[in-house]
TORKOL-4160 file (C-alpha; in steps of 0.2 Angstrom, whole numbers, padded with zeros to 4 digits, m for minus):
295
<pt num="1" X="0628" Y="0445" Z="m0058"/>
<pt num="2" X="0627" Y="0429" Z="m0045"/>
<pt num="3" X="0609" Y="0428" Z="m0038"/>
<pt num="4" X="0608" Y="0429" Z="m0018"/>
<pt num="5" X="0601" Y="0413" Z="m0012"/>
<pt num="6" X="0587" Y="0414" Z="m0001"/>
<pt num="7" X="0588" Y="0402" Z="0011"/>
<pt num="8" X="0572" Y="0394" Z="0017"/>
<pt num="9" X="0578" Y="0380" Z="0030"/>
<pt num="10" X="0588" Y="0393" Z="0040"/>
<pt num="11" X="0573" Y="0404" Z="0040"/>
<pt num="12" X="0559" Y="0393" Z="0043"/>
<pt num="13" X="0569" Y="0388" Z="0058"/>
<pt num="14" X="0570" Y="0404" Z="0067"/>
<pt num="15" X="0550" Y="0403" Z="0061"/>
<pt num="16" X="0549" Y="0386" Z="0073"/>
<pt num="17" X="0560" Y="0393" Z="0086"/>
<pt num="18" X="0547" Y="0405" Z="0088"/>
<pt num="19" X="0533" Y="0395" Z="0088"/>
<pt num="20" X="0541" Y="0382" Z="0100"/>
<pt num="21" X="0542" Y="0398" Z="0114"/>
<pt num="22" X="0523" Y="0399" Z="0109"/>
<pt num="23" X="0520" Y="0386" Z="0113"/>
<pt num="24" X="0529" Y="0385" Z="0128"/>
<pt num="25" X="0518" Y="0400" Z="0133"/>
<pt num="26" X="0502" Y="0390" Z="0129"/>
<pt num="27" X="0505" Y="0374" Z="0140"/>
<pt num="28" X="0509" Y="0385" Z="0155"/>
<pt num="29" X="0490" Y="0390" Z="0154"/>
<pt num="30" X="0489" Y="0374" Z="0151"/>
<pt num="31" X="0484" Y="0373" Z="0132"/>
<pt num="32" X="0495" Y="0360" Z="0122"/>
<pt num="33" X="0491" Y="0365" Z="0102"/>
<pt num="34" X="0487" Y="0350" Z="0094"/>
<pt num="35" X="0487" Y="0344" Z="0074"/>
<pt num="36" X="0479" Y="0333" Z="0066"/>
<pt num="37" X="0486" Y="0325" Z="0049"/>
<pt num="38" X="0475" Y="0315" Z="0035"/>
<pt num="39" X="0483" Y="0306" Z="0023"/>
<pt num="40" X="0473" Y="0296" Z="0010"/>
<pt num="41" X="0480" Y="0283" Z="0001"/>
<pt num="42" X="0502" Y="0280" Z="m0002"/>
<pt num="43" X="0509" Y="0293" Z="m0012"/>
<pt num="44" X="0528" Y="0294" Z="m0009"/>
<pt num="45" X="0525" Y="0312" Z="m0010"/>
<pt num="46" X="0512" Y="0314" Z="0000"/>
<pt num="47" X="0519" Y="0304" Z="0014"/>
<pt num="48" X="0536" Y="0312" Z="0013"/>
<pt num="49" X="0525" Y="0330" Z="0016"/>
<pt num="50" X="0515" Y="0323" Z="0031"/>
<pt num="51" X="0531" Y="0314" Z="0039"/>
<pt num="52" X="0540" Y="0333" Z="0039"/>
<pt num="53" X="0526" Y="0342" Z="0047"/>
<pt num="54" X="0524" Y="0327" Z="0060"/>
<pt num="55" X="0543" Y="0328" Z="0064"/>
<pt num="56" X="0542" Y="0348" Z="0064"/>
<pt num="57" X="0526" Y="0345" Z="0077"/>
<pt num="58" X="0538" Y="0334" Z="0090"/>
<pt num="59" X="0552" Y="0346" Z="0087"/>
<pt num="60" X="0541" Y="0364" Z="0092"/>
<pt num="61" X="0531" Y="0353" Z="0105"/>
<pt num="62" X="0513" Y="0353" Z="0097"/>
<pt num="63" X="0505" Y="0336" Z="0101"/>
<pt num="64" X="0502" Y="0329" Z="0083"/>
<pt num="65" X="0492" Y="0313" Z="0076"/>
<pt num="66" X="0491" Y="0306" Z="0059"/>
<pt num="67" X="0478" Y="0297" Z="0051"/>
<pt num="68" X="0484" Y="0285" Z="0035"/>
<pt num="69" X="0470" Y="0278" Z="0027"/>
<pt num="70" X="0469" Y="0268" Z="0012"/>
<pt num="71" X="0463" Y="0274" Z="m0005"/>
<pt num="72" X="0448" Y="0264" Z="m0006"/>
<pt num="73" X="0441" Y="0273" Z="0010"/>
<pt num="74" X="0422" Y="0282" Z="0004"/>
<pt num="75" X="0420" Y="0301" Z="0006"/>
<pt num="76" X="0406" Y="0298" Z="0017"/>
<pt num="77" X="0420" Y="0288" Z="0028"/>
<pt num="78" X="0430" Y="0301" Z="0026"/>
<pt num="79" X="0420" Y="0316" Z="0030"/>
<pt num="80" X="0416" Y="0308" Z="0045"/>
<pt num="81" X="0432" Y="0305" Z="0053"/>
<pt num="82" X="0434" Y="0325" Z="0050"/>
<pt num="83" X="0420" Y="0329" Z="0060"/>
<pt num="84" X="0425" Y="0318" Z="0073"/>
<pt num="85" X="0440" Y="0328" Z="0070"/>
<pt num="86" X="0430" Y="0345" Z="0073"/>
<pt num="87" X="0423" Y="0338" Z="0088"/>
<pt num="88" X="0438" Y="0334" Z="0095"/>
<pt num="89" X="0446" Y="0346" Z="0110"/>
<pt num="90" X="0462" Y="0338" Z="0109"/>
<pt num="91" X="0464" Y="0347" Z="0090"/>
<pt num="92" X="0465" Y="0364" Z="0085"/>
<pt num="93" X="0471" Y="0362" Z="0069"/>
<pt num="94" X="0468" Y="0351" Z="0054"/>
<pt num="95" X="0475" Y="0346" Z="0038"/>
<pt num="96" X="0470" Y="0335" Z="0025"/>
<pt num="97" X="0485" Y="0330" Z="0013"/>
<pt num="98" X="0481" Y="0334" Z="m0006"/>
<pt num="99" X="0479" Y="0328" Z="m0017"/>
<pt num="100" X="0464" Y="0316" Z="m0014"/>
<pt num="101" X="0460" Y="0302" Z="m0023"/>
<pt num="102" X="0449" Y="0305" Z="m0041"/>
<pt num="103" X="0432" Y="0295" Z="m0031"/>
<pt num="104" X="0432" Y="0310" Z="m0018"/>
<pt num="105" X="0428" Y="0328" Z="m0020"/>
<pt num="106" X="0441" Y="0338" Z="m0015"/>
<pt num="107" X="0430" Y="0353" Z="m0013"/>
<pt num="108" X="0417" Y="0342" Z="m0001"/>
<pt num="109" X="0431" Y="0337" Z="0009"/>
<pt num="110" X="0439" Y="0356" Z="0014"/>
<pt num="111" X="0421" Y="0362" Z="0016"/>
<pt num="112" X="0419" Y="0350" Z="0030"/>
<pt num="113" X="0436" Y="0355" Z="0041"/>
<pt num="114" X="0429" Y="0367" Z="0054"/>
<pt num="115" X="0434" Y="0385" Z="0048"/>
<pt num="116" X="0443" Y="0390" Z="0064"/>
<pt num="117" X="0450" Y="0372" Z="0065"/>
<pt num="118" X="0460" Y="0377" Z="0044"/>
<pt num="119" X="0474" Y="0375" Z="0048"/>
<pt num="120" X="0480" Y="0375" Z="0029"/>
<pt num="121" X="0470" Y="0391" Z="0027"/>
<pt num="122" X="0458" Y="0382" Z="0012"/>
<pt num="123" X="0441" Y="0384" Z="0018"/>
<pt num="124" X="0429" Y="0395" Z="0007"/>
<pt num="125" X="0424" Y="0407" Z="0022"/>
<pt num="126" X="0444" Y="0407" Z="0028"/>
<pt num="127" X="0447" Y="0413" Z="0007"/>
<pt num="128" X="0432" Y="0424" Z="0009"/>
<pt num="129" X="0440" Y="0433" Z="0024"/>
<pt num="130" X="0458" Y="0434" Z="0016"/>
<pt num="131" X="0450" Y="0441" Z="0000"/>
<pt num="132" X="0442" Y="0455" Z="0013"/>
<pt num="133" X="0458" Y="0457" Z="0021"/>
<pt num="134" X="0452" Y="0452" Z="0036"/>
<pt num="135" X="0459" Y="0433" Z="0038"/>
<pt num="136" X="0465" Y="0421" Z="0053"/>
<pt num="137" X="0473" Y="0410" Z="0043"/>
<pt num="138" X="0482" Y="0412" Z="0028"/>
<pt num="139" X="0486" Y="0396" Z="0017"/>
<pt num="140" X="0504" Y="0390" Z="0023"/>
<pt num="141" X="0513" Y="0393" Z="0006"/>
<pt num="142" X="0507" Y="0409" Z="0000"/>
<pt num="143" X="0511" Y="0413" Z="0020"/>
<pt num="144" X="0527" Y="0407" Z="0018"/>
<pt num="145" X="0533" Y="0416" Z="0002"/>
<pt num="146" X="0527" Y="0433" Z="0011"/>
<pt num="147" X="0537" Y="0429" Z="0026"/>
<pt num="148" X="0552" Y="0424" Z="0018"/>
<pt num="149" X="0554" Y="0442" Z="0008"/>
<pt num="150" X="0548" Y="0451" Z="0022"/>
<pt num="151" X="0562" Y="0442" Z="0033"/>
<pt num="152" X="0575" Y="0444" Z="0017"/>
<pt num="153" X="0570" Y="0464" Z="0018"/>
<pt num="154" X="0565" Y="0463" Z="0000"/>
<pt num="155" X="0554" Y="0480" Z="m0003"/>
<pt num="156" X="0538" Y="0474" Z="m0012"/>
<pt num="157" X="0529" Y="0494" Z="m0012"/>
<pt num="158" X="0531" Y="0501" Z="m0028"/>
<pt num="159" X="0536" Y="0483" Z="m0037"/>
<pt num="160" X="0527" Y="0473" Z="m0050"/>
<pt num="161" X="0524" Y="0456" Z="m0045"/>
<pt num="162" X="0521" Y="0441" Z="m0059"/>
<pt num="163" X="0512" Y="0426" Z="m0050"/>
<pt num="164" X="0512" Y="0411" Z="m0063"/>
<pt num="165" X="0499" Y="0397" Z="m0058"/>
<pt num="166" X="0482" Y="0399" Z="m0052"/>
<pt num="167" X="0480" Y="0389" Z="m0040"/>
<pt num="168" X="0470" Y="0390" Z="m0024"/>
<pt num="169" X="0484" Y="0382" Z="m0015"/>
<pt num="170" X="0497" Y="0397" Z="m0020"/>
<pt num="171" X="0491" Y="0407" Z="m0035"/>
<pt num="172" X="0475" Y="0415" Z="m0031"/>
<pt num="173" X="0479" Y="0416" Z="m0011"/>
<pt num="174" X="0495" Y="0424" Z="m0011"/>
<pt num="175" X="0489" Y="0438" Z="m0027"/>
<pt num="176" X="0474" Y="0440" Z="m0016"/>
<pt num="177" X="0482" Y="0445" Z="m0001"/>
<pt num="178" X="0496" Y="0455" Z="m0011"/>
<pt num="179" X="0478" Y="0466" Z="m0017"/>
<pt num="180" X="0473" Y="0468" Z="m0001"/>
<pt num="181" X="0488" Y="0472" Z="0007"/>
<pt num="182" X="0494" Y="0492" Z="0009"/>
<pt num="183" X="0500" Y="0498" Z="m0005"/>
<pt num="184" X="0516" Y="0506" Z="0002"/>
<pt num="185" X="0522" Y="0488" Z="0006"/>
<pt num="186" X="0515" Y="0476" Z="m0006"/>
<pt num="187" X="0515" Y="0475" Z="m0024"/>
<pt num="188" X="0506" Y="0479" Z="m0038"/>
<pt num="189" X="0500" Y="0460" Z="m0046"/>
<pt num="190" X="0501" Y="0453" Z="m0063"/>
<pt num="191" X="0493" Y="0431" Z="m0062"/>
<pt num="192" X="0498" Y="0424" Z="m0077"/>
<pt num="193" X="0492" Y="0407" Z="m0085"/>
<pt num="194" X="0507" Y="0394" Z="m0086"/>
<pt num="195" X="0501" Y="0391" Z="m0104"/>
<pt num="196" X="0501" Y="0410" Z="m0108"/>
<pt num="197" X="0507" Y="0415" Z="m0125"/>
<pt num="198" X="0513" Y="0431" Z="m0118"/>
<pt num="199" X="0524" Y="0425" Z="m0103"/>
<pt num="200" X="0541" Y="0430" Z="m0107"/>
<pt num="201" X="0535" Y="0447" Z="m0110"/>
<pt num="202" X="0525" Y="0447" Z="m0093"/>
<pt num="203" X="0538" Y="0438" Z="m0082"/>
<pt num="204" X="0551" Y="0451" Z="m0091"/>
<pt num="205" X="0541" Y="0467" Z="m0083"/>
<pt num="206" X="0545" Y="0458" Z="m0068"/>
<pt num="207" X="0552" Y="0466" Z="m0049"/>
<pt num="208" X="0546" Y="0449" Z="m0043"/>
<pt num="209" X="0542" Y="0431" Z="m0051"/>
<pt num="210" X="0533" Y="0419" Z="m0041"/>
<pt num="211" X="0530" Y="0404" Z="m0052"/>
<pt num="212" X="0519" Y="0389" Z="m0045"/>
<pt num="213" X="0515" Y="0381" Z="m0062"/>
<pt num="214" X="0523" Y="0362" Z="m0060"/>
<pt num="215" X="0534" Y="0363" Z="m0076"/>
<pt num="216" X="0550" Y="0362" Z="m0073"/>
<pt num="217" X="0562" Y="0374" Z="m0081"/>
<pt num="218" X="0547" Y="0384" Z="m0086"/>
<pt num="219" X="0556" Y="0400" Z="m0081"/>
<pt num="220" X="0571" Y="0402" Z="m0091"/>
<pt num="221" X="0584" Y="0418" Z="m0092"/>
<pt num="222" X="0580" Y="0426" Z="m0104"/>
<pt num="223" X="0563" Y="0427" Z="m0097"/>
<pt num="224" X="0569" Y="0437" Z="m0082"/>
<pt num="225" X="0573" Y="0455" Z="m0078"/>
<pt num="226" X="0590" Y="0457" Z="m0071"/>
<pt num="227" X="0588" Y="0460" Z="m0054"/>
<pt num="228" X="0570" Y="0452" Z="m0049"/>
<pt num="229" X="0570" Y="0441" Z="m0037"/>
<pt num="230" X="0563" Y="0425" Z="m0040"/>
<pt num="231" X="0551" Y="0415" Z="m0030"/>
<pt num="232" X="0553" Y="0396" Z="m0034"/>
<pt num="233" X="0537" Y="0386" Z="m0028"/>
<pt num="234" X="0537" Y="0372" Z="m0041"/>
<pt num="235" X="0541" Y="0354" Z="m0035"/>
<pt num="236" X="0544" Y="0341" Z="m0049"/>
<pt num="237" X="0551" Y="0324" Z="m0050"/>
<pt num="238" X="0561" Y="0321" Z="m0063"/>
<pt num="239" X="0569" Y="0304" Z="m0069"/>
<pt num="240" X="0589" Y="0302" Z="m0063"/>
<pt num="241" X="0595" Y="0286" Z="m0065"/>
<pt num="242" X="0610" Y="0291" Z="m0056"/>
<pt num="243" X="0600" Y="0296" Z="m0042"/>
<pt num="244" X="0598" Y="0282" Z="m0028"/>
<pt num="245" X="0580" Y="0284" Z="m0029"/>
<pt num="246" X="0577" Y="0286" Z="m0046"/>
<pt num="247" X="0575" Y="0304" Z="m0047"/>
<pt num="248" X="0577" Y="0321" Z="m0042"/>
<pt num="249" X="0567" Y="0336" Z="m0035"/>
<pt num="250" X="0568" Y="0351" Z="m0046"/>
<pt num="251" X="0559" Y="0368" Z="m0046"/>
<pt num="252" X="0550" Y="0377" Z="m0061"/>
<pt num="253" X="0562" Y="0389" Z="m0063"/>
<pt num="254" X="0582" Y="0383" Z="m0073"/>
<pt num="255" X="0591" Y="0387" Z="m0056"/>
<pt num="256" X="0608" Y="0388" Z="m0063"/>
<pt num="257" X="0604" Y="0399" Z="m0077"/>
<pt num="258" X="0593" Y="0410" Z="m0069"/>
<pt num="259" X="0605" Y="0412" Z="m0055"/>
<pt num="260" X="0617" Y="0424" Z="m0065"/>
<pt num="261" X="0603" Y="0436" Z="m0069"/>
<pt num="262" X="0591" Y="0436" Z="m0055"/>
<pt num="263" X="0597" Y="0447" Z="m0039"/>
<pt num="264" X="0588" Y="0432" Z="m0026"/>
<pt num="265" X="0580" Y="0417" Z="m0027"/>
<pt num="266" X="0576" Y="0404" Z="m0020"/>
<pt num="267" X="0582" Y="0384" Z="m0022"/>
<pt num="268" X="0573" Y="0369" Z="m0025"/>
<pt num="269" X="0571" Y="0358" Z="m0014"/>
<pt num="270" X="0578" Y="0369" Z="0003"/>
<pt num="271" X="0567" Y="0387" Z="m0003"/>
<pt num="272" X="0549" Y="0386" Z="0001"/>
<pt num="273" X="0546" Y="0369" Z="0007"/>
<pt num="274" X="0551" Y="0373" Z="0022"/>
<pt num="275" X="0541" Y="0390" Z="0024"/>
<pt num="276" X="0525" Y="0379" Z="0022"/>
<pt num="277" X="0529" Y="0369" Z="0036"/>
<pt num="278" X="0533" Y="0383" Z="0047"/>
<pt num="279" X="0520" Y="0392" Z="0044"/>
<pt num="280" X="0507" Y="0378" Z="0044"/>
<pt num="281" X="0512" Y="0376" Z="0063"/>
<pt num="282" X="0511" Y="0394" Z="0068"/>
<pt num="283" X="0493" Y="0394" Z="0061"/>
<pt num="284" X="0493" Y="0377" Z="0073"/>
<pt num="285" X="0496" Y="0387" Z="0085"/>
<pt num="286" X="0486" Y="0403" Z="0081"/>
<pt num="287" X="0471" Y="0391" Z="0080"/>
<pt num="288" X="0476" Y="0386" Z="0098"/>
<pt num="289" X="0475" Y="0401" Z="0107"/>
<pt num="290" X="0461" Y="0409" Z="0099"/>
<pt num="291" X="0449" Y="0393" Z="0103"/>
<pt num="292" X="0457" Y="0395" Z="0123"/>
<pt num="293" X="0449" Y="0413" Z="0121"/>
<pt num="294" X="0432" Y="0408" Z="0115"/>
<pt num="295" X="0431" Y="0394" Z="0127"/>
Protein backbone atom coordinates (compact mmCIF):
# COMPACT_ATOMS: atom_id res chain seq x y z
CA UNK A 1 0.00 0.00 0.00
CA UNK A 2 1.30 3.58 -1.29
CA UNK A 3 -0.25 6.37 0.87
CA UNK A 4 -2.43 8.98 -0.88
CA UNK A 5 -0.80 12.38 -0.48
CA UNK A 6 -2.87 15.02 0.77
CA UNK A 7 -2.04 17.86 -0.91
CA UNK A 8 -2.17 21.01 1.14
CA UNK A 9 -0.90 23.91 -1.42
CA UNK A 10 -3.61 22.88 -3.93
CA UNK A 11 -6.26 23.05 -1.29
CA UNK A 12 -5.51 25.89 0.65
CA UNK A 13 -5.54 27.67 -2.64
CA UNK A 14 -9.04 26.97 -3.51
CA UNK A 15 -9.53 28.08 0.44
CA UNK A 16 -7.90 31.69 -0.82
CA UNK A 17 -9.90 31.68 -3.92
CA UNK A 18 -12.65 31.82 -1.94
CA UNK A 19 -11.68 34.22 0.36
CA UNK A 20 -10.35 36.55 -2.33
CA UNK A 21 -14.41 36.50 -3.76
CA UNK A 22 -15.06 37.42 0.02
CA UNK A 23 -13.44 39.76 -0.04
CA UNK A 24 -14.51 41.09 -3.16
CA UNK A 25 -18.02 41.03 -1.61
CA UNK A 26 -16.76 43.24 1.32
CA UNK A 27 -15.18 46.19 -0.48
CA UNK A 28 -18.33 46.61 -2.63
CA UNK A 29 -19.99 47.74 0.84
CA UNK A 30 -17.09 49.27 1.23
CA UNK A 31 -15.32 47.09 3.99
CA UNK A 32 -11.65 46.28 2.98
CA UNK A 33 -10.48 43.39 5.85
CA UNK A 34 -7.45 44.33 7.09
CA UNK A 35 -4.52 42.38 9.17
CA UNK A 36 -2.16 43.32 11.30
CA UNK A 37 1.16 41.16 11.82
CA UNK A 38 3.66 41.38 14.92
CA UNK A 39 6.78 40.14 14.73
CA UNK A 40 9.19 40.39 17.71
CA UNK A 41 12.74 40.01 17.29
CA UNK A 42 14.65 37.97 13.79
CA UNK A 43 13.93 34.47 13.93
CA UNK A 44 14.45 33.03 10.35
CA UNK A 45 11.41 31.15 11.10
CA UNK A 46 9.36 33.38 12.20
CA UNK A 47 10.03 35.95 9.45
CA UNK A 48 9.61 33.17 6.76
CA UNK A 49 5.91 32.51 8.58
CA UNK A 50 4.94 36.47 8.60
CA UNK A 51 6.37 37.10 4.99
CA UNK A 52 3.84 34.01 3.62
CA UNK A 53 0.79 35.32 5.26
CA UNK A 54 1.76 38.94 4.11
CA UNK A 55 2.05 37.81 0.51
CA UNK A 56 -1.26 35.55 0.88
CA UNK A 57 -2.96 39.13 2.23
CA UNK A 58 -1.83 41.03 -1.30
CA UNK A 59 -2.72 38.06 -3.19
CA UNK A 60 -6.69 37.62 -1.78
CA UNK A 61 -6.81 41.55 -1.54
CA UNK A 62 -6.79 42.04 2.50
CA UNK A 63 -5.00 45.23 3.35
CA UNK A 64 -2.09 44.06 5.51
CA UNK A 65 0.81 45.68 7.76
CA UNK A 66 3.57 44.30 9.70
CA UNK A 67 5.10 45.49 12.61
CA UNK A 68 9.01 44.07 13.02
CA UNK A 69 10.29 45.07 16.15
CA UNK A 70 13.41 44.35 17.86
CA UNK A 71 13.92 41.83 20.61
CA UNK A 72 14.79 44.15 23.32
CA UNK A 73 11.34 45.86 22.82
CA UNK A 74 9.47 45.91 26.90
CA UNK A 75 6.08 44.02 27.17
CA UNK A 76 4.79 47.19 28.40
CA UNK A 77 5.97 48.52 24.72
CA UNK A 78 4.53 45.85 23.31
CA UNK A 79 1.17 45.62 24.86
CA UNK A 80 0.85 48.99 24.02
CA UNK A 81 1.22 48.84 20.40
CA UNK A 82 -1.61 45.98 20.61
CA UNK A 83 -4.14 48.24 21.88
CA UNK A 84 -3.27 50.69 19.57
CA UNK A 85 -3.89 47.93 17.37
CA UNK A 86 -7.49 47.21 19.07
CA UNK A 87 -8.30 50.72 18.65
CA UNK A 88 -7.56 50.80 15.29
CA UNK A 89 -10.63 50.77 12.52
CA UNK A 90 -8.43 50.01 9.69
CA UNK A 91 -7.81 46.18 11.54
CA UNK A 92 -9.94 43.53 12.12
CA UNK A 93 -7.78 41.02 12.62
CA UNK A 94 -4.57 40.55 14.57
CA UNK A 95 -1.64 38.18 14.94
CA UNK A 96 1.21 38.20 17.20
CA UNK A 97 4.09 35.69 15.70
CA UNK A 98 5.20 33.17 18.33
CA UNK A 99 7.28 32.49 19.88
CA UNK A 100 8.14 35.66 21.87
CA UNK A 101 11.10 36.46 23.40
CA UNK A 102 11.92 34.58 27.12
CA UNK A 103 11.52 38.69 28.97
CA UNK A 104 7.76 38.61 27.68
CA UNK A 105 4.82 36.71 28.95
CA UNK A 106 3.30 34.98 26.16
CA UNK A 107 0.14 34.66 28.00
CA UNK A 108 -0.05 38.69 28.97
CA UNK A 109 0.50 39.39 25.50
CA UNK A 110 -2.79 37.10 23.75
CA UNK A 111 -4.80 38.30 26.60
CA UNK A 112 -4.34 41.82 25.45
CA UNK A 113 -5.54 41.23 21.48
CA UNK A 114 -9.08 42.22 21.33
CA UNK A 115 -11.18 38.82 21.37
CA UNK A 116 -13.12 39.59 18.20
CA UNK A 117 -10.00 41.29 16.74
CA UNK A 118 -8.11 36.84 17.33
CA UNK A 119 -7.42 36.44 14.36
CA UNK A 120 -5.11 33.22 15.41
CA UNK A 121 -8.02 32.03 17.54
CA UNK A 122 -5.75 32.19 21.06
CA UNK A 123 -7.55 34.31 23.30
CA UNK A 124 -8.75 32.59 26.57
CA UNK A 125 -12.62 33.63 25.96
CA UNK A 126 -12.13 32.60 21.98
CA UNK A 127 -10.89 28.90 23.73
CA UNK A 128 -13.57 29.16 26.19
CA UNK A 129 -16.26 29.49 23.28
CA UNK A 130 -14.60 26.59 21.13
CA UNK A 131 -14.57 24.41 24.24
CA UNK A 132 -18.55 25.27 24.37
CA UNK A 133 -18.98 24.68 20.84
CA UNK A 134 -19.90 27.99 20.24
CA UNK A 135 -16.60 29.72 18.61
CA UNK A 136 -16.00 32.56 15.90
CA UNK A 137 -12.78 31.70 15.60
CA UNK A 138 -10.94 28.62 15.60
CA UNK A 139 -7.10 28.67 15.87
CA UNK A 140 -5.68 28.49 12.11
CA UNK A 141 -4.01 25.12 12.30
CA UNK A 142 -6.33 22.98 14.25
CA UNK A 143 -8.80 24.73 11.45
CA UNK A 144 -6.81 23.82 8.93
CA UNK A 145 -6.31 20.05 9.54
CA UNK A 146 -10.27 19.86 9.93
CA UNK A 147 -10.69 21.54 6.53
CA UNK A 148 -8.31 19.59 4.85
CA UNK A 149 -10.03 16.02 5.80
CA UNK A 150 -13.25 17.41 5.51
CA UNK A 151 -12.30 18.71 1.81
CA UNK A 152 -10.35 15.16 1.24
CA UNK A 153 -13.79 13.41 2.10
CA UNK A 154 -12.18 11.46 4.80
CA UNK A 155 -15.24 10.13 7.21
CA UNK A 156 -14.20 11.04 10.88
CA UNK A 157 -17.74 9.61 12.70
CA UNK A 158 -17.08 6.35 14.00
CA UNK A 159 -13.12 6.76 13.88
CA UNK A 160 -10.61 6.88 16.60
CA UNK A 161 -8.38 9.80 16.46
CA UNK A 162 -4.79 9.93 18.24
CA UNK A 163 -3.63 13.74 18.81
CA UNK A 164 0.22 13.66 19.85
CA UNK A 165 1.22 17.22 21.38
CA UNK A 166 -0.63 19.28 23.83
CA UNK A 167 -0.29 22.23 22.76
CA UNK A 168 -2.75 25.27 22.79
CA UNK A 169 -1.51 26.03 19.35
CA UNK A 170 -2.78 22.53 17.92
CA UNK A 171 -3.24 19.88 20.58
CA UNK A 172 -5.81 20.90 22.83
CA UNK A 173 -7.83 23.20 20.17
CA UNK A 174 -8.28 20.78 17.66
CA UNK A 175 -9.12 17.54 20.41
CA UNK A 176 -11.45 20.28 21.81
CA UNK A 177 -13.33 20.92 18.96
CA UNK A 178 -13.26 17.14 17.69
CA UNK A 179 -15.29 16.72 21.49
CA UNK A 180 -17.73 19.14 20.80
CA UNK A 181 -18.35 18.36 17.37
CA UNK A 182 -21.58 15.82 16.40
CA UNK A 183 -20.61 12.63 16.87
CA UNK A 184 -21.83 11.20 13.49
CA UNK A 185 -19.06 13.31 11.86
CA UNK A 186 -16.14 13.72 14.24
CA UNK A 187 -14.12 11.34 16.01
CA UNK A 188 -13.92 9.70 19.07
CA UNK A 189 -10.21 11.54 20.79
CA UNK A 190 -7.34 9.89 22.28
CA UNK A 191 -4.34 13.23 23.14
CA UNK A 192 -1.33 11.58 23.84
CA UNK A 193 2.03 12.91 25.54
CA UNK A 194 5.08 12.98 22.86
CA UNK A 195 6.94 11.42 25.80
CA UNK A 196 4.28 8.63 26.34
CA UNK A 197 5.66 5.24 27.18
CA UNK A 198 2.68 3.80 25.62
CA UNK A 199 2.60 5.54 22.21
CA UNK A 200 3.03 2.88 19.64
CA UNK A 201 0.16 1.08 21.30
CA UNK A 202 -2.01 4.23 21.24
CA UNK A 203 -1.04 5.57 17.67
CA UNK A 204 -1.48 1.68 16.59
CA UNK A 205 -5.38 1.79 17.64
CA UNK A 206 -5.33 4.49 15.36
CA UNK A 207 -8.17 5.65 12.28
CA UNK A 208 -6.34 8.94 12.38
CA UNK A 209 -2.81 10.34 13.81
CA UNK A 210 -2.40 13.92 14.20
CA UNK A 211 1.01 14.42 15.66
CA UNK A 212 2.18 18.03 16.49
CA UNK A 213 5.02 16.98 19.00
CA UNK A 214 8.29 18.71 17.26
CA UNK A 215 10.46 15.57 16.94
CA UNK A 216 11.14 14.58 13.83
CA UNK A 217 10.52 11.01 12.85
CA UNK A 218 8.76 10.41 16.05
CA UNK A 219 6.11 8.58 14.21
CA UNK A 220 7.53 5.45 12.61
CA UNK A 221 5.85 2.41 10.70
CA UNK A 222 5.53 0.25 12.79
CA UNK A 223 3.66 2.67 14.95
CA UNK A 224 0.85 3.03 12.41
CA UNK A 225 -2.34 1.02 11.65
CA UNK A 226 -2.53 0.18 8.00
CA UNK A 227 -4.85 2.31 6.54
CA UNK A 228 -4.99 5.61 8.99
CA UNK A 229 -4.48 8.57 7.68
CA UNK A 230 -1.83 10.62 8.97
CA UNK A 231 -1.97 14.21 9.87
CA UNK A 232 1.77 15.69 9.77
CA UNK A 233 1.85 19.12 11.77
CA UNK A 234 5.48 18.97 12.84
CA UNK A 235 8.05 21.40 11.51
CA UNK A 236 11.67 20.75 12.19
CA UNK A 237 15.08 21.91 10.88
CA UNK A 238 17.32 19.51 10.61
CA UNK A 239 21.12 19.93 9.56
CA UNK A 240 21.95 19.30 5.50
CA UNK A 241 25.07 20.24 4.64
CA UNK A 242 24.05 19.59 1.06
CA UNK A 243 21.33 21.88 1.37
CA UNK A 244 22.11 25.49 0.18
CA UNK A 245 20.82 26.76 3.38
CA UNK A 246 22.17 24.54 5.56
CA UNK A 247 19.17 22.56 6.38
CA UNK A 248 16.00 20.95 5.58
CA UNK A 249 12.33 21.04 6.74
CA UNK A 250 11.15 17.83 7.91
CA UNK A 251 7.91 16.72 9.57
CA UNK A 252 7.48 14.54 12.79
CA UNK A 253 6.32 11.63 11.09
CA UNK A 254 9.30 9.28 8.72
CA UNK A 255 7.33 10.24 5.47
CA UNK A 256 8.97 7.61 3.28
CA UNK A 257 8.41 4.76 5.54
CA UNK A 258 5.17 5.64 6.75
CA UNK A 259 4.02 6.25 3.15
CA UNK A 260 3.73 2.52 2.40
CA UNK A 261 1.39 1.70 5.30
CA UNK A 262 -0.69 4.72 5.83
CA UNK A 263 -3.79 5.21 3.33
CA UNK A 264 -3.11 9.49 3.27
CA UNK A 265 -1.05 11.64 4.63
CA UNK A 266 0.11 14.57 4.54
CA UNK A 267 3.81 16.08 3.45
CA UNK A 268 6.24 18.25 5.08
CA UNK A 269 6.74 21.15 4.20
CA UNK A 270 3.54 21.58 1.33
CA UNK A 271 0.73 19.62 4.00
CA UNK A 272 -0.55 21.88 6.73
CA UNK A 273 1.45 24.95 6.48
CA UNK A 274 -0.41 26.16 3.95
CA UNK A 275 -3.93 25.29 5.64
CA UNK A 276 -2.71 27.84 8.40
CA UNK A 277 -2.36 30.56 6.24
CA UNK A 278 -5.59 30.13 4.63
CA UNK A 279 -7.49 29.69 7.21
CA UNK A 280 -5.92 32.57 9.27
CA UNK A 281 -7.22 34.84 6.46
CA UNK A 282 -10.64 33.52 6.27
CA UNK A 283 -10.81 34.19 10.05
CA UNK A 284 -9.38 37.98 8.67
CA UNK A 285 -12.13 38.12 7.00
CA UNK A 286 -14.90 36.58 9.22
CA UNK A 287 -13.61 39.17 11.72
CA UNK A 288 -14.41 41.74 9.05
CA UNK A 289 -17.76 41.20 8.40
CA UNK A 290 -19.02 40.59 11.83
CA UNK A 291 -17.40 44.14 13.15
CA UNK A 292 -19.47 45.84 9.86
CA UNK A 293 -22.51 44.14 11.50
CA UNK A 294 -21.96 45.42 14.97
CA UNK A 295 -20.98 48.89 13.87
Amino acid sequence: MTARIIDGRRIAADILREVARDVEELKRDGILPGLAAVLVGDDPASQTYVTNKERACREVGIYTEVHRIGASVSQDGLIDLIHSLNMAARVHGILVQLPLPPHIREQDIIECVRPDKDADGFHPLNIGHLAIGDSQFVPATPSGVMEMLAREGIELGGKHAVIIGRSNIVGKPIATAWMQGNPNTCPRVTICHRNDPRLDEMTRQADVIVVAAGIPGLIRADMVKPGAVVIDVGINHVPDKENPRGYRIVGDVDFTAVREVAGAITPVPGGVGPMTVAMLLRNTVSAARAQAAQA
